[in-house]
N, C-alpha and C positions, 0 to 999 in steps of 0.2 A: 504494500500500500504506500501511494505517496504520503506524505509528511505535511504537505501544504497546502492539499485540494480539500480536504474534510473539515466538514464544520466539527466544533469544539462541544463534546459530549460529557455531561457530567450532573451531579443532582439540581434540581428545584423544584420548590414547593405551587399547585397551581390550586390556589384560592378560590373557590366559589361564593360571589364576594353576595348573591342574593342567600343561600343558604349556611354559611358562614362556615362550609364546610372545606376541608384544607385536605390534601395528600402529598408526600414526596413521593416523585420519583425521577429518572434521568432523559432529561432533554438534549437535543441539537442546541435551541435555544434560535432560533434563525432570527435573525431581523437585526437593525443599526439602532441604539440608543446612546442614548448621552456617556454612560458606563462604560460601549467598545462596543464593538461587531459582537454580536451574541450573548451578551449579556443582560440583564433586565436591570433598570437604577434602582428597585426594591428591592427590600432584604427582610427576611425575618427570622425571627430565632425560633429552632425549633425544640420539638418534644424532648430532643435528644444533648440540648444545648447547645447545637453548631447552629450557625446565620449561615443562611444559603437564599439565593435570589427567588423572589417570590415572583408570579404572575397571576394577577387576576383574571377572573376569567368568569360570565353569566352565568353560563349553566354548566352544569356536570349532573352525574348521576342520581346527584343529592336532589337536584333543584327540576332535572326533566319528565312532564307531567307521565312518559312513557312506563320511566321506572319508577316515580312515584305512584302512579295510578290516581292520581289527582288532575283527571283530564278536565277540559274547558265543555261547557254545552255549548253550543251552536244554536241561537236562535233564526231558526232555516226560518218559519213564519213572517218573523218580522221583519227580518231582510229580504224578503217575496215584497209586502205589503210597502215597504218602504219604496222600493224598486218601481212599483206602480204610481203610488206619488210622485216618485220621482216624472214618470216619463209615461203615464197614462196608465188610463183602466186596464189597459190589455192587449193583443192580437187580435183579429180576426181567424187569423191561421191562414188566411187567403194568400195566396203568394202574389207579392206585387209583381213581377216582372210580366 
């Protein structure tokens, strides 16, 4: 393997910053911040007492309604009824052309 084409592999912590839910484990880290090429400018100290670079991040497994089972309802109805307000009673069904 070359020595100089690989991104830099090593632990961080990715924070689910709506469920407040935290894991390590080891990233590439990709992208340019303030810190250097691949690094994140947060840091937190962890369970184990090392500071290792943190990323937040929306969802994870904690927070998505798939694995929570905490799904959203759909009101299909009132986005019908809305829909027709918006833009009339209805169809014909009759094709214009």
């Amino acid at each position: 393997m070359k020595k100089t084409i690989h991104p830099e592999y090593g632990p961080v912590v990715f924070r689910d910053t709506s469920a407040g839910f935290a894991f390590l484990t080891r990233s590439t880290l990709v992208g340019s911040t303030p810190a250097g090429p691949g690094r994140p400018a947060k840091t937190v100290e962890w369970e184990d007492g090392n500071t290792y670079p943190v990323i937040d991040i929306e969802i994870s497994s904690a927070s998505h309604p798939f694995w929570t089972g905490a799904a959203r309802v759909v009101d299909t109805a009132g986005r019908i009824e809305k829909f027709r307000r918006r833009y009339g009673a209805g169809s014909t069904g009759k094709d214009n052309g």
